[in-house]
N, C-alpha and C positions, 0 to 999 in steps of 0.2 A: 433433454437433459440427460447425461452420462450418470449412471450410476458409480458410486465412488469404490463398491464391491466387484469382485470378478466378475466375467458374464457371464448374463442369466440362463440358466438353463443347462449349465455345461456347453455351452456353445463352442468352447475352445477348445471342448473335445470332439469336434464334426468339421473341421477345417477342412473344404475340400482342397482338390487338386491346386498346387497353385496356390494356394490360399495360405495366408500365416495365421490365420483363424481370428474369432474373435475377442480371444483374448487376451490377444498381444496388443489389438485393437485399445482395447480399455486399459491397455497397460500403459501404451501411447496417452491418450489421454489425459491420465493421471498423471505421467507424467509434466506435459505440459500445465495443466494444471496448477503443480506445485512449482513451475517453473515463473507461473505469469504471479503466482500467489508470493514469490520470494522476491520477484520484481516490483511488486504495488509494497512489499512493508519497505522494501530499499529506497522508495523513493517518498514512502511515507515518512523515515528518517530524515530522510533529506529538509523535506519540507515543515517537518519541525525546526529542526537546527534553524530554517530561515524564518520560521513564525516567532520562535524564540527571539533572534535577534533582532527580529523588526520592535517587539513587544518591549526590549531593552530601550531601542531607540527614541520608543516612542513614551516611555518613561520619564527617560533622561530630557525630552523633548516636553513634558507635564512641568517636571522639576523648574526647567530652565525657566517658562510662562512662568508658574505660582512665583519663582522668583523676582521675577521683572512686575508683576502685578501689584505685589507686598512692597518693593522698591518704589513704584509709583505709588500707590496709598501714604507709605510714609514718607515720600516728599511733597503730597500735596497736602 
């Protein structure tokens, strides 16, 4: 697991040769992070708006029964 603070130890102040250290590392990270985290609620909206409109459907789909139900009791 990534820690969500800078790195530990000052680590991204001992960046060798070469190296963009580690705390560009953890910045990466975090970044992605908030990247996959704004993707899961984008599609958690999504997937209301269709649980909503199922739940509409299936509403109007109760409605429709109890009326053909009540319609048959009172012409039997």
């Amino acid at each position: 697991m990534v820690p969500d603070g800078d790195a530990p130890s000052g680590g991204a102040a001992y960046a060798g040769p070469g190296e963009r250290g580690l705390g560009s590392l953890y910045q990466e990270i975090r970044r992605i992070r908030e990247i996959a985290e704004a993707r899961d609620a984008g599609e958690g909206g999504r997937r209301l708006v269709e649980l909503t409109r199922e739940v509409e459907e299936l509403r109007a789909t109760v409605a429709r029964l109890r009326g053909a139900a009540t319609g048959a009791a009172v012409r039997a």
